[in-house]
VONU-874553 format. One record per atom (N, C-alpha, C): x, z, y; residue number from 0; atom name; chain. Coordinates in steps of 0.1 Angstrom, whole numbers. Layout:
residues N
X	Z	Y	pos	site	unit
X	Z	Y	NUM	CA	A;
...
//
This chain:
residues 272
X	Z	Y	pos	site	unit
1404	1366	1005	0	N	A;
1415	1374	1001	0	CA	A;
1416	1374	986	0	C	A;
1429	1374	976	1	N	A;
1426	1374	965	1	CA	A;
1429	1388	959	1	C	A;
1421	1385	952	2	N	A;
1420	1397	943	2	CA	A;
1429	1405	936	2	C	A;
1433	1416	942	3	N	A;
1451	1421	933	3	CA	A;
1454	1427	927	3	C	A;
1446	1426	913	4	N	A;
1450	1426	902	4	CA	A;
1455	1413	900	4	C	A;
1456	1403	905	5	N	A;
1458	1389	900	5	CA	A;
1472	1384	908	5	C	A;
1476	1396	918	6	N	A;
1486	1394	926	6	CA	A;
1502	1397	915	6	C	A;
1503	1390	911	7	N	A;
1520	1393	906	7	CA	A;
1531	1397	918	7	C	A;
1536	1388	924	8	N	A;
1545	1392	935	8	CA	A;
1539	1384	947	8	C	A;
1549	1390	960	9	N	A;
1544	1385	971	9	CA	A;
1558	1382	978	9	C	A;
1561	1373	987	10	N	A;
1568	1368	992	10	CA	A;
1571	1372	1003	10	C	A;
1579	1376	1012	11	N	A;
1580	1387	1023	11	CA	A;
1596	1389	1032	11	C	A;
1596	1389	1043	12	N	A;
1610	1395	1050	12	CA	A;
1614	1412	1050	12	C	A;
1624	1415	1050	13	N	A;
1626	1427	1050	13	CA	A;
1636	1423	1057	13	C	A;
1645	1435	1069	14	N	A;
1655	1439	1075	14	CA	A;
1665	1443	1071	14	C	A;
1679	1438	1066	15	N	A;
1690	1448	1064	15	CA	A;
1700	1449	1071	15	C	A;
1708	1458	1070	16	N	A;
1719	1456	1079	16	CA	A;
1727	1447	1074	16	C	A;
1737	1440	1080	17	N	A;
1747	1433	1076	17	CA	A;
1757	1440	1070	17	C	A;
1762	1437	1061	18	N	A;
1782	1440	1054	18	CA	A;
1789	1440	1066	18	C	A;
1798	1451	1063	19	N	A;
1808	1455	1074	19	CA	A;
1805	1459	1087	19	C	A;
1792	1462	1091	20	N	A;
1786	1468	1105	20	CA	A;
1781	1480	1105	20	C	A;
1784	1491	1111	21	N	A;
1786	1503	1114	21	CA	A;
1771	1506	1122	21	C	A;
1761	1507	1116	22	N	A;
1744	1508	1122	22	CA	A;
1742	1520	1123	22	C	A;
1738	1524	1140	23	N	A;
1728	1535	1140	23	CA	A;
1715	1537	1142	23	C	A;
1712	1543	1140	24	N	A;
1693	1547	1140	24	CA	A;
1689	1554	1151	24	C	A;
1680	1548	1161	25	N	A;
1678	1558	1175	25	CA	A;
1658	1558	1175	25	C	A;
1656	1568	1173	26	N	A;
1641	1570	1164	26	CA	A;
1635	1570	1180	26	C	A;
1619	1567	1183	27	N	A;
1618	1569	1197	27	CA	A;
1606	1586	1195	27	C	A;
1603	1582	1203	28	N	A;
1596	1599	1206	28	CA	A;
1580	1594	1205	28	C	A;
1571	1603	1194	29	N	A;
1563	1604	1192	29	CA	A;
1551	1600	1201	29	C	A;
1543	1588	1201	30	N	A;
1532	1584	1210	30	CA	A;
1536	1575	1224	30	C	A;
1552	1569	1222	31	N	A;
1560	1562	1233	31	CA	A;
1560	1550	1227	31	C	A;
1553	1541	1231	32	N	A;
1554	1525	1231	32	CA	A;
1563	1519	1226	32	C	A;
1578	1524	1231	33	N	A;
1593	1521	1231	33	CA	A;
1596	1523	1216	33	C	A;
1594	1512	1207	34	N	A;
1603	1512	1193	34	CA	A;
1615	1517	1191	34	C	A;
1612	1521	1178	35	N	A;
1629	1526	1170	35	CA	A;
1640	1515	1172	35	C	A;
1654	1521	1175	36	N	A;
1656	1509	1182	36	CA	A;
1671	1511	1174	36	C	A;
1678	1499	1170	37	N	A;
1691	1503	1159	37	CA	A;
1699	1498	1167	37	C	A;
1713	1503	1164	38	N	A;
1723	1494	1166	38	CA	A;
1731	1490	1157	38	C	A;
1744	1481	1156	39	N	A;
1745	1472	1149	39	CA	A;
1743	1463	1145	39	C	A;
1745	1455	1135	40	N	A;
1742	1440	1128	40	CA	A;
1729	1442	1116	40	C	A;
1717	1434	1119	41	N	A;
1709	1435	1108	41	CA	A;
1704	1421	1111	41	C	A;
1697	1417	1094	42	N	A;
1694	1407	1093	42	CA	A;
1681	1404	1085	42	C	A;
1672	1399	1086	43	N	A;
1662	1399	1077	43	CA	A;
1663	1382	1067	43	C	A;
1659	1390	1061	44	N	A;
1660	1379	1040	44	CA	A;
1650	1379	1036	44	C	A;
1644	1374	1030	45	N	A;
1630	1368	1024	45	CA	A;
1632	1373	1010	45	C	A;
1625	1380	1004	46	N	A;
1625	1388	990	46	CA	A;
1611	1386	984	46	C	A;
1612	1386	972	47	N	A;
1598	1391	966	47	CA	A;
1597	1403	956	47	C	A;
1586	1406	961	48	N	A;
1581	1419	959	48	CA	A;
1570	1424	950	48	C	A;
1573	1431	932	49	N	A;
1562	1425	930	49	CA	A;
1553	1438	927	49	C	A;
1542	1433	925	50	N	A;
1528	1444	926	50	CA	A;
1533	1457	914	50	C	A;
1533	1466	918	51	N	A;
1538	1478	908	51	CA	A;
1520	1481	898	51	C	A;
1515	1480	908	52	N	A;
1498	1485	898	52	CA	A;
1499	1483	881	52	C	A;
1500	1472	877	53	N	A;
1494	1471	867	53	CA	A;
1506	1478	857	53	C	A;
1518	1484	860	54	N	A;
1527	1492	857	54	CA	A;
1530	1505	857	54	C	A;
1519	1509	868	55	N	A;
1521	1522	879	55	CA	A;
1520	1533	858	55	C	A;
1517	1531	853	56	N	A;
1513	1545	840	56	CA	A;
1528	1543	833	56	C	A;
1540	1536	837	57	N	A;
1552	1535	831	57	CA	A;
1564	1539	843	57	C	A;
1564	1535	854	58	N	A;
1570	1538	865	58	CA	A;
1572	1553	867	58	C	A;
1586	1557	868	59	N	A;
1588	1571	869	59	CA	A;
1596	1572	877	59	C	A;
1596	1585	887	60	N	A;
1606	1589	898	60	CA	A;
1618	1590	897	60	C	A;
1624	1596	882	61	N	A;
1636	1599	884	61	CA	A;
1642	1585	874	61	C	A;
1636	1575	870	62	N	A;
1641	1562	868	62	CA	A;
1642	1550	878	62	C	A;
1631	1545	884	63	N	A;
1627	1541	895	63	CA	A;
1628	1542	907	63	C	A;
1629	1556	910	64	N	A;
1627	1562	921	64	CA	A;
1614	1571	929	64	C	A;
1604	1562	923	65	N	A;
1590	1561	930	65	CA	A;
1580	1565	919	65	C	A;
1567	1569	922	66	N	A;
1560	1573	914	66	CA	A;
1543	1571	924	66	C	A;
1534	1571	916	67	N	A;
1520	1569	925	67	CA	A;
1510	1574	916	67	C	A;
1507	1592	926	68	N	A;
1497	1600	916	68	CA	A;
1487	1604	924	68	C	A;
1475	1610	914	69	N	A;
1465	1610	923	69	CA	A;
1464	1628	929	69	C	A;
1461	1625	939	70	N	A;
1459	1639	947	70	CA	A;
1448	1637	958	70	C	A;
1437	1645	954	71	N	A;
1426	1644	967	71	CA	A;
1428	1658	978	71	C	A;
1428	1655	989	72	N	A;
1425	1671	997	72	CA	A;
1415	1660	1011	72	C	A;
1412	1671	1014	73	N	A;
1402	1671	1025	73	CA	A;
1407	1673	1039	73	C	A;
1421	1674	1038	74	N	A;
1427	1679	1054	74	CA	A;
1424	1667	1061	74	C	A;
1425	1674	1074	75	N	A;
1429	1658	1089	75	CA	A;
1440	1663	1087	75	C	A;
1450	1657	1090	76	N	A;
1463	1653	1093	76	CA	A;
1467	1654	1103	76	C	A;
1455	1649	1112	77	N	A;
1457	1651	1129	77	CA	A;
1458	1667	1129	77	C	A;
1448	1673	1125	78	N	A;
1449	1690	1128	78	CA	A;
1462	1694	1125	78	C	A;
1474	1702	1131	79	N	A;
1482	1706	1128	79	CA	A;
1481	1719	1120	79	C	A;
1474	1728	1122	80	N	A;
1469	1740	1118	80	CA	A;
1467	1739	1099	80	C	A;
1459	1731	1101	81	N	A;
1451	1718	1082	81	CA	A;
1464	1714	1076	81	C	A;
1472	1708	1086	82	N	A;
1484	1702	1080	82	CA	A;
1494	1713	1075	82	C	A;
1497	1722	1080	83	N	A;
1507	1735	1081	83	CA	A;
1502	1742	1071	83	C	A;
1488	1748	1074	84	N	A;
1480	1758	1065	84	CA	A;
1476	1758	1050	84	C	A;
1473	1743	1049	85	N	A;
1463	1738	1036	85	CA	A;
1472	1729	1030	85	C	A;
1477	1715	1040	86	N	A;
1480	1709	1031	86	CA	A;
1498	1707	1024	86	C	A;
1504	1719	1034	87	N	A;
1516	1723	1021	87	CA	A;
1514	1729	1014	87	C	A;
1507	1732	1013	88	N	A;
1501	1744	998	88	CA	A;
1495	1734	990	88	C	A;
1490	1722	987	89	N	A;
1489	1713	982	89	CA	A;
1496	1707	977	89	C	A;
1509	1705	985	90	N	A;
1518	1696	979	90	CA	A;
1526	1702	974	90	C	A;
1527	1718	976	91	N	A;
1539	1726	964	91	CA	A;
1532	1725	951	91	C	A;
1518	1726	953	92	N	A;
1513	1730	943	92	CA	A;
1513	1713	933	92	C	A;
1509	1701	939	93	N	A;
1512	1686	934	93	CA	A;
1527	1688	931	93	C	A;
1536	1692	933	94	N	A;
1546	1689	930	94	CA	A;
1556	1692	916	94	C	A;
1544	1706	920	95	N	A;
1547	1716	909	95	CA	A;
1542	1710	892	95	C	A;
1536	1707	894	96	N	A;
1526	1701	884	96	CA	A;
1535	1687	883	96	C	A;
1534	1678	886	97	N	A;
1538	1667	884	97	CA	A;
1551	1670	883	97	C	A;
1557	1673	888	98	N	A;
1576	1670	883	98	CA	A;
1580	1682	879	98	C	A;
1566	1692	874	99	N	A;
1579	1707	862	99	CA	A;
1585	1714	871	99	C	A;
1587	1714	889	100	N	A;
1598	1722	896	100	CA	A;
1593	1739	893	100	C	A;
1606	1743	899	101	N	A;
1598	1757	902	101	CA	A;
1598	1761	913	101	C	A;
1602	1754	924	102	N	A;
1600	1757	934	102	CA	A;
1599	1748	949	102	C	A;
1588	1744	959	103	N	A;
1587	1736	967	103	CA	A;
1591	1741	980	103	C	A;
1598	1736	989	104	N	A;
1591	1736	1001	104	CA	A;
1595	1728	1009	104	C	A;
1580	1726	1015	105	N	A;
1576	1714	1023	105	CA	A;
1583	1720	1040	105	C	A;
1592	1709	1047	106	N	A;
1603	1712	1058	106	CA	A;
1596	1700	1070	106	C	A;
1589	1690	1067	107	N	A;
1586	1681	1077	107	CA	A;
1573	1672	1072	107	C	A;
1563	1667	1088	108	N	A;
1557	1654	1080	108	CA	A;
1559	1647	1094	108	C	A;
1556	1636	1087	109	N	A;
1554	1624	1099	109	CA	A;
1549	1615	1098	109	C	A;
1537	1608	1108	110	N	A;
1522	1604	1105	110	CA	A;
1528	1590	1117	110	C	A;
1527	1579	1113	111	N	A;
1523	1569	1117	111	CA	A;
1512	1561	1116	111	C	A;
1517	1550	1127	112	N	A;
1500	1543	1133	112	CA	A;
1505	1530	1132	112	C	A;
1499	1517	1128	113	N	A;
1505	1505	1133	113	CA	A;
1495	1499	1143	113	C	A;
1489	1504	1157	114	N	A;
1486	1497	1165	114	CA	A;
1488	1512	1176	114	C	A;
1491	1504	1188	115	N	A;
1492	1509	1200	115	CA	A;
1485	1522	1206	115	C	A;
1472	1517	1202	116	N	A;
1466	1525	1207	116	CA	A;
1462	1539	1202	116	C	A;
1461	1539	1188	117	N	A;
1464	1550	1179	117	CA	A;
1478	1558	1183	117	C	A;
1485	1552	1183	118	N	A;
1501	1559	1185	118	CA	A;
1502	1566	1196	118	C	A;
1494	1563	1209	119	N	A;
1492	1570	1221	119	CA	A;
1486	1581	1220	119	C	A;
1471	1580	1215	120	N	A;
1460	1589	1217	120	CA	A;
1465	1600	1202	120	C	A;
1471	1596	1191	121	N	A;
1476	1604	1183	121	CA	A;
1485	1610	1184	121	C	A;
1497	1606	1189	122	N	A;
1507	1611	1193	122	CA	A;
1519	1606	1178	122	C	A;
1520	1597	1177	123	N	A;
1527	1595	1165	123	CA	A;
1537	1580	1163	123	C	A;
1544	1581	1156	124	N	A;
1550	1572	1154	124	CA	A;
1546	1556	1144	124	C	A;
1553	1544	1147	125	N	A;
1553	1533	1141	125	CA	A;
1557	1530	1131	125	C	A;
1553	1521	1121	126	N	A;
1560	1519	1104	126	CA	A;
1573	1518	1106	126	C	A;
1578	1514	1100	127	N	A;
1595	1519	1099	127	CA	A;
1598	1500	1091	127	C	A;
1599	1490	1098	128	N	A;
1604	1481	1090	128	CA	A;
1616	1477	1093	128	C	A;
1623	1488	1088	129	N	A;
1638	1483	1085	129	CA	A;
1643	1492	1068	129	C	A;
1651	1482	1061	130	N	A;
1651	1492	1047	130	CA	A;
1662	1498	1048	130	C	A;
1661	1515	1047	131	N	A;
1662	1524	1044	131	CA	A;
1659	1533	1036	131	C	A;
1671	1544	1032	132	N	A;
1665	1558	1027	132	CA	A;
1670	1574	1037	132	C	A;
1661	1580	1033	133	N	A;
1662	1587	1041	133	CA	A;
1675	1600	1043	133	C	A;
1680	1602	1030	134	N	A;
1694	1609	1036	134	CA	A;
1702	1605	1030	134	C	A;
1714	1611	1026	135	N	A;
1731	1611	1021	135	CA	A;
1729	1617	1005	135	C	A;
1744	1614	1005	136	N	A;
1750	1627	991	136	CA	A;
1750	1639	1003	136	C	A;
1753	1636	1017	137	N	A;
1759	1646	1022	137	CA	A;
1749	1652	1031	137	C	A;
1738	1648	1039	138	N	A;
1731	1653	1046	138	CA	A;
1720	1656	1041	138	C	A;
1717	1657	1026	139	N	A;
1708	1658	1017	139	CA	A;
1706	1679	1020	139	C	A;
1720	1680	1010	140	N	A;
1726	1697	1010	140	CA	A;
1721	1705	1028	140	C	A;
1728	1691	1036	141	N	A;
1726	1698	1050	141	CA	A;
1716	1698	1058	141	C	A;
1707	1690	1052	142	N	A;
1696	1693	1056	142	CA	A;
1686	1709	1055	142	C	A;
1688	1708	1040	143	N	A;
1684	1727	1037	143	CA	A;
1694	1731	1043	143	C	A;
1707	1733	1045	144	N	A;
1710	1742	1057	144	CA	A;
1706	1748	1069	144	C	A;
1703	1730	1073	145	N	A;
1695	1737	1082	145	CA	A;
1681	1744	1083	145	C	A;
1671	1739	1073	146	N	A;
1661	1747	1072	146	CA	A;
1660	1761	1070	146	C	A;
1669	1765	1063	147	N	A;
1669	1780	1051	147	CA	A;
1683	1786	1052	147	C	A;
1689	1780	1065	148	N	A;
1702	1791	1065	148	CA	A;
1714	1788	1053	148	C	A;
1723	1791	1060	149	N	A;
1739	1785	1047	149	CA	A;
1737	1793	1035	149	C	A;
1732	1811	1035	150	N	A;
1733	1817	1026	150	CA	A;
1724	1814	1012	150	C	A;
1709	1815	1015	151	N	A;
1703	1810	1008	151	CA	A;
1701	1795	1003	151	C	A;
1709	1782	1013	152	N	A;
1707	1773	1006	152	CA	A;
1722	1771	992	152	C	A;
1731	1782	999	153	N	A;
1741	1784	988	153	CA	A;
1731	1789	972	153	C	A;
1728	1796	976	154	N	A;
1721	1799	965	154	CA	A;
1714	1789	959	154	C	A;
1705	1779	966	155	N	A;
1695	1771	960	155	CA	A;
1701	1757	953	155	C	A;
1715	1758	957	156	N	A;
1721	1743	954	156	CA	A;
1730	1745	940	156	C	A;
1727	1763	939	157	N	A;
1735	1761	922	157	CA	A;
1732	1756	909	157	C	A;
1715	1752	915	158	N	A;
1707	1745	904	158	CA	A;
1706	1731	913	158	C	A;
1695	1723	909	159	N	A;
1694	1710	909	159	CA	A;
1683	1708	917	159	C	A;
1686	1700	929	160	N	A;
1679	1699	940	160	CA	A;
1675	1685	945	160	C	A;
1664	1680	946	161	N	A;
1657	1667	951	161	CA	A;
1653	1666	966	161	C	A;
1653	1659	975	162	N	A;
1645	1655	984	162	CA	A;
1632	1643	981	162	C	A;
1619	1650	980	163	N	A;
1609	1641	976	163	CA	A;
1600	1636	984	163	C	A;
1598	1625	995	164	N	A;
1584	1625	999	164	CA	A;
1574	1619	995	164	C	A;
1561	1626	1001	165	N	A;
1546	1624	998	165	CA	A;
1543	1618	1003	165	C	A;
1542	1604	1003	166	N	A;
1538	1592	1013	166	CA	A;
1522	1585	1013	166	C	A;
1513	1585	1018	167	N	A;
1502	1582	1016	167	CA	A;
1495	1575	1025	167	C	A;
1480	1571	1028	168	N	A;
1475	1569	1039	168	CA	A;
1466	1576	1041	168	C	A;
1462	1581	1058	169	N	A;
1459	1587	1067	169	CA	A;
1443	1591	1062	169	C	A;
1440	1595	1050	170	N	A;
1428	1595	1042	170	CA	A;
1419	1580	1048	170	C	A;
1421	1570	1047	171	N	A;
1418	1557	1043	171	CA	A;
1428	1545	1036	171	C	A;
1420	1538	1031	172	N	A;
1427	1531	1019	172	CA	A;
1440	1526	1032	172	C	A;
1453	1520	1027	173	N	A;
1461	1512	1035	173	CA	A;
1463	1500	1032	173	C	A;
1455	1493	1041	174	N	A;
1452	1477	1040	174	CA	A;
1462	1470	1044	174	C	A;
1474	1475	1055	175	N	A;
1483	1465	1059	175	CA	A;
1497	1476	1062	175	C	A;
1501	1464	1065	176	N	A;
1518	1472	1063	176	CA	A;
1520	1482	1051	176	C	A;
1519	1478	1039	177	N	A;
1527	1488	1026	177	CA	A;
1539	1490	1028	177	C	A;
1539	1498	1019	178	N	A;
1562	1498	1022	178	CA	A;
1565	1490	1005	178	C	A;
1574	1487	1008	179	N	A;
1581	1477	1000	179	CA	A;
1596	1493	995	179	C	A;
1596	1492	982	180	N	A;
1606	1497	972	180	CA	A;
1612	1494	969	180	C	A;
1626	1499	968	181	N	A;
1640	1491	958	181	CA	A;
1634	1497	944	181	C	A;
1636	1492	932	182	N	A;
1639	1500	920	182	CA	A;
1653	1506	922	182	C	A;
1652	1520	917	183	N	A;
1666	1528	924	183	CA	A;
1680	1522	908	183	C	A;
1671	1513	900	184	N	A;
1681	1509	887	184	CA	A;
1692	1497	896	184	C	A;
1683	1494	905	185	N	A;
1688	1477	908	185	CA	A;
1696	1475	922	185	C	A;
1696	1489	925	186	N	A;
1705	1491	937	186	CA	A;
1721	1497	934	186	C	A;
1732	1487	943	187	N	A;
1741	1492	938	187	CA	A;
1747	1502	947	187	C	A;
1753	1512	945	188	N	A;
1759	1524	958	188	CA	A;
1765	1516	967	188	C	A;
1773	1502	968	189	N	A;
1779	1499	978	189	CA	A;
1778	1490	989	189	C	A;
1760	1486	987	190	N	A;
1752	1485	994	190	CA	A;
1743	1491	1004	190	C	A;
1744	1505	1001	191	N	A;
1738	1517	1007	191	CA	A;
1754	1523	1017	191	C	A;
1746	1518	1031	192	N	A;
1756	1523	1043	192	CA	A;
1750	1531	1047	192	C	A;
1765	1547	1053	193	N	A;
1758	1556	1061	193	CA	A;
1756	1554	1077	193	C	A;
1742	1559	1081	194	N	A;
1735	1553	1093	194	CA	A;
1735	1566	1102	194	C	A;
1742	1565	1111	195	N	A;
1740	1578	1123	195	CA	A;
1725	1577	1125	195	C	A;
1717	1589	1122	196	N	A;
1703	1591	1130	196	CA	A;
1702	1595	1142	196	C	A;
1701	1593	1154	197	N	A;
1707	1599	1166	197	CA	A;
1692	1599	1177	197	C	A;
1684	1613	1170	198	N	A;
1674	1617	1177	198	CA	A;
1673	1624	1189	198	C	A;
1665	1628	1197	199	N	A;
1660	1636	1205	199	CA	A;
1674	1649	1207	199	C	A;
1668	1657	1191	200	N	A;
1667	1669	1189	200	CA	A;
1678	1673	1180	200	C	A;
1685	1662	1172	201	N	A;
1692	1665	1163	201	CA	A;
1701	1652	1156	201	C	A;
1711	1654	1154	202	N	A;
1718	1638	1147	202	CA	A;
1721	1647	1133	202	C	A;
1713	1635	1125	203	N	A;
1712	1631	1110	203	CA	A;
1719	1622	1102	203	C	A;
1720	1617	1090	204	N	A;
1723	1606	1083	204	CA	A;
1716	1605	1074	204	C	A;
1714	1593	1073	205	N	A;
1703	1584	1066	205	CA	A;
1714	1572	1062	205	C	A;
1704	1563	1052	206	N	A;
1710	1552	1043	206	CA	A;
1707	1540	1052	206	C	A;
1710	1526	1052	207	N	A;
1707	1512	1056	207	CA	A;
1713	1506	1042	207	C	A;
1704	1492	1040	208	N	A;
1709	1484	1030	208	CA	A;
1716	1472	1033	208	C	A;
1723	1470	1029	209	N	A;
1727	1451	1028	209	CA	A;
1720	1447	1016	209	C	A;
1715	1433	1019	210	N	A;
1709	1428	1013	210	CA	A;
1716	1427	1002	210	C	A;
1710	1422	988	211	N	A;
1717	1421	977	211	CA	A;
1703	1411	966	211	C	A;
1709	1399	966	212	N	A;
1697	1394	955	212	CA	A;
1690	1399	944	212	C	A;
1704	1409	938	213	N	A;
1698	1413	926	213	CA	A;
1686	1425	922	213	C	A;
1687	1432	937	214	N	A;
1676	1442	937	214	CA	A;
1665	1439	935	214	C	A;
1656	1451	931	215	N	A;
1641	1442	920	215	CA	A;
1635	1451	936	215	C	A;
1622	1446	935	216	N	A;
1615	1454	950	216	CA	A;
1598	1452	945	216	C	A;
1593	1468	946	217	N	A;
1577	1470	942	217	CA	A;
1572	1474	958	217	C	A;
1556	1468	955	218	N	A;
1548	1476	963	218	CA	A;
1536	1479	956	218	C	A;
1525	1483	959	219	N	A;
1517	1489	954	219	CA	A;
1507	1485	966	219	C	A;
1498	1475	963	220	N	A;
1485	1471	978	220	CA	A;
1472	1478	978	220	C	A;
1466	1485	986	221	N	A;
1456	1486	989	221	CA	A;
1458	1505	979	221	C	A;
1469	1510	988	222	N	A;
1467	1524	981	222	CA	A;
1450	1532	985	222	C	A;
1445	1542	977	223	N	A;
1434	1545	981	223	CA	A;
1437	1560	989	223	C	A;
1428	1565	992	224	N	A;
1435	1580	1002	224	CA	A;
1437	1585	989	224	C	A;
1432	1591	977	225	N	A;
1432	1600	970	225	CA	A;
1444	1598	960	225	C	A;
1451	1584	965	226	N	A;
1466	1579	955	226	CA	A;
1479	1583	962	226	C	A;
1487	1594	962	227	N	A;
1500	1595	972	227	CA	A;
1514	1588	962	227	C	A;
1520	1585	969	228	N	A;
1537	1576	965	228	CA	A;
1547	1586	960	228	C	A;
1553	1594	958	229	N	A;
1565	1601	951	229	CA	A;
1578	1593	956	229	C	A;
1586	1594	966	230	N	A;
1597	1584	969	230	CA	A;
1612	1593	970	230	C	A;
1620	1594	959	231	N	A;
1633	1599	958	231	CA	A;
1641	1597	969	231	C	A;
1646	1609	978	232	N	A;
1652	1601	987	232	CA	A;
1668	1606	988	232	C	A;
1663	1619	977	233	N	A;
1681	1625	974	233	CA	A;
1678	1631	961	233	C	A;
1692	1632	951	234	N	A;
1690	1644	941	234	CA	A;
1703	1646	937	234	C	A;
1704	1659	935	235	N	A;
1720	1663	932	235	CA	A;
1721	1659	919	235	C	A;
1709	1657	913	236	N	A;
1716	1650	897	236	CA	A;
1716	1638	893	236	C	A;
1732	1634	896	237	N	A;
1737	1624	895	237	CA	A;
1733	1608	884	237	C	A;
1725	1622	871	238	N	A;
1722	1611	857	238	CA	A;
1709	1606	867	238	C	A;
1703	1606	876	239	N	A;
1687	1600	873	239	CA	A;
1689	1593	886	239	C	A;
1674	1585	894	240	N	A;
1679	1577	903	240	CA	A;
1677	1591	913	240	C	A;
1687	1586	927	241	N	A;
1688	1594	932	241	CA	A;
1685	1595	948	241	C	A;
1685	1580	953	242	N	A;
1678	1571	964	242	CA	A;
1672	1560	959	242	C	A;
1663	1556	970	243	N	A;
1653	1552	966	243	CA	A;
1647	1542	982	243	C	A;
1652	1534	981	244	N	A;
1657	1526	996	244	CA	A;
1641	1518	997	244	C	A;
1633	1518	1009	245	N	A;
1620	1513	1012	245	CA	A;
1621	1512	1025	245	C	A;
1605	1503	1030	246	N	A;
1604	1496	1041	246	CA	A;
1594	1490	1042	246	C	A;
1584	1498	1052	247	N	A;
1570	1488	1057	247	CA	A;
1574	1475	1057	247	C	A;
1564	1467	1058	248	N	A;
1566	1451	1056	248	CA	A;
1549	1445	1060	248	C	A;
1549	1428	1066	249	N	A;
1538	1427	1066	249	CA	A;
1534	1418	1052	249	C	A;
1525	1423	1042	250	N	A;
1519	1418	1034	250	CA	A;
1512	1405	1039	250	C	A;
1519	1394	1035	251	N	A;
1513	1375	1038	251	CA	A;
1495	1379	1029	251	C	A;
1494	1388	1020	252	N	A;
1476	1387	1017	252	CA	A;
1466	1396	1022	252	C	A;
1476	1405	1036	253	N	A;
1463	1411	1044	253	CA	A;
1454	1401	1047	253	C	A;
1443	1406	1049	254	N	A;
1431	1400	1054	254	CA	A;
1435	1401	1071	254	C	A;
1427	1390	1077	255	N	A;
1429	1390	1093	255	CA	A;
1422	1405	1102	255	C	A;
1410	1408	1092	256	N	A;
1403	1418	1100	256	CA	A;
1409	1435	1093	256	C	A;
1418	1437	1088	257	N	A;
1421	1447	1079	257	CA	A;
1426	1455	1088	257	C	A;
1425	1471	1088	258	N	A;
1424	1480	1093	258	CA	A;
1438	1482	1096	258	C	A;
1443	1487	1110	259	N	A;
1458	1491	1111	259	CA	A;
1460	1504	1106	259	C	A;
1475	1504	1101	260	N	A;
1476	1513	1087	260	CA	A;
1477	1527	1095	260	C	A;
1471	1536	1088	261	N	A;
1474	1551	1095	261	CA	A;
1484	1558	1081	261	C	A;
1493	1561	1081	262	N	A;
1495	1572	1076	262	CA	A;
1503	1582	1077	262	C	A;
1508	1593	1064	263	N	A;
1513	1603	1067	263	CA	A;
1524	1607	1053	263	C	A;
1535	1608	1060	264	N	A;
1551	1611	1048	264	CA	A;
1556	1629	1051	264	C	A;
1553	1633	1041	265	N	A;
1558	1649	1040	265	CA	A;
1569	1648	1032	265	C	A;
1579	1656	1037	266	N	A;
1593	1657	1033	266	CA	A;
1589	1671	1030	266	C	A;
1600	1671	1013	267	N	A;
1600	1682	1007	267	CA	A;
1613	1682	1001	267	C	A;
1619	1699	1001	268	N	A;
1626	1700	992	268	CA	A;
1626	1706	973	268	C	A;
1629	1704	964	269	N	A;
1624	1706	950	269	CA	A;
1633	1709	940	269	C	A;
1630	1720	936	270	N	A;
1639	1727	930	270	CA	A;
1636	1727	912	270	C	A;
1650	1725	903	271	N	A;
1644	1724	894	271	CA	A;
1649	1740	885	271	C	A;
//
């Protein structure tokens, strides 16, 4: 396996939707075999992707999109209780610190597995390789609605509001399947289609991409547990980036014996 610091870019497929096709997103249910399953036209393209590390001390969230800082905690992730109790109080508190907010809160996480058998006994879901981001200009706002009720998110939206997640691995390093980043400079809005999310429990909107040559695309290999990702996926302020379009992928320089990736993405909302 070579050594990556020495890795510049890597060569890779990614999934997009096609131009002019109307895609929706049908997520499957937690620990069920049965993949996320889309409709519409998508297509996968061959992109390169190149190693963010030796950059990671210049890369910033609200230029980029993405950010990669260090945070240690000790929770399982499996525990729901650890997860609920401890580790959102962690990530208001990371958040708080790192991006100046005044105020966090943490509304969802979601812990994937890339093999079978984990996904059963865990009860969780599969990487996500298709590129997307995760909400709208418009389901961004509606989402805190529904969290915190119309009145107080009236209130919270008269300042300046982000959707940020904390993306990491499952406290072991993540050897396979990284997710692959747009730079949020290199994306153009009329590439980013709105995507019916059409769950269980609730219909959402979320982004899909059309491919576009000119998009620049990072990953970051062999994150450690104690490194989490910062990934913009909404912000009402229009000057900075404001999505931030990503997608598991298989890295061509995993090793054959490399560990299937466990991890875990907390959605927050952030107030400035």
């Amino acid at each position: 396996m070579p050594d990556i610091a020495q890795i510049e870019t890597v060569t890779a497929l990614l999934k997009f939707v096609v131009s002019g096709s109307k895609p929706v997103s049908v997520p499957n249910e937690p620990g069920v075999l049965k993949l996320h399953r889309y409709e519409g036209e998508h297509a996968e393209h061959v992109v390169r992707i190149e190693n963010a590390r030796p950059r990671l001390g210049e890369i910033s969230l609200d230029r980029e999109g993405f950010a990669i800082v260090r945070h240690h905690t000790d929770v399982d992730f499996y525990n729901e209780q650890q997860r609920t109790q401890v580790y959102d109080r962690e990530v208001e508190a990371l958040l708080k610190r790192e991006l100046g907010a005044k105020k966090v809160i943490v509304f969802d996480h979601t812990l994937r597995a890339g093999d079978d058998e984990t996904r059963v006994k865990r009860v969780v879901r599969e990487p996500v390789e298709m590129v997307h981001n995760d909400y709208t200009a418009r389901s961004g706002p509606q989402r805190l609605r529904d969290q915190v009720g119309d009145a107080e998110a009236e209130e919270l939206l008269k300042g300046r509001m982000a959707i940020v997640n904390v993306w990491r691995g499952n406290r072991k390093p993540v050897k396979s399947m990284p997710l692959a980043i747009a730079d949020a400079r290199t994306i153009d809005d009329a590439d980013l289609v709105s995507t019916e999310r059409r769950a269980k429990d609730r219909i959402g909107e979320i982004q899909h991409m059309v491919y576009n040559p000119d998009t620049h695309w990072y990953y970051v290999p062999d994150m450690e547990p104690d490194e989490a990702m910062l990934i913009k996926c909404y912000d009402s302020d229009e000057s900075v980036a404001r999505f931030t379009a990503h997608s598991a992928f298989v890295d061509p320089n995993t090793a054959a014996d490399a560990p299937f990736r466990e991890s875990i993405e907390t959605r927050t909302f952030v107030f400035f």
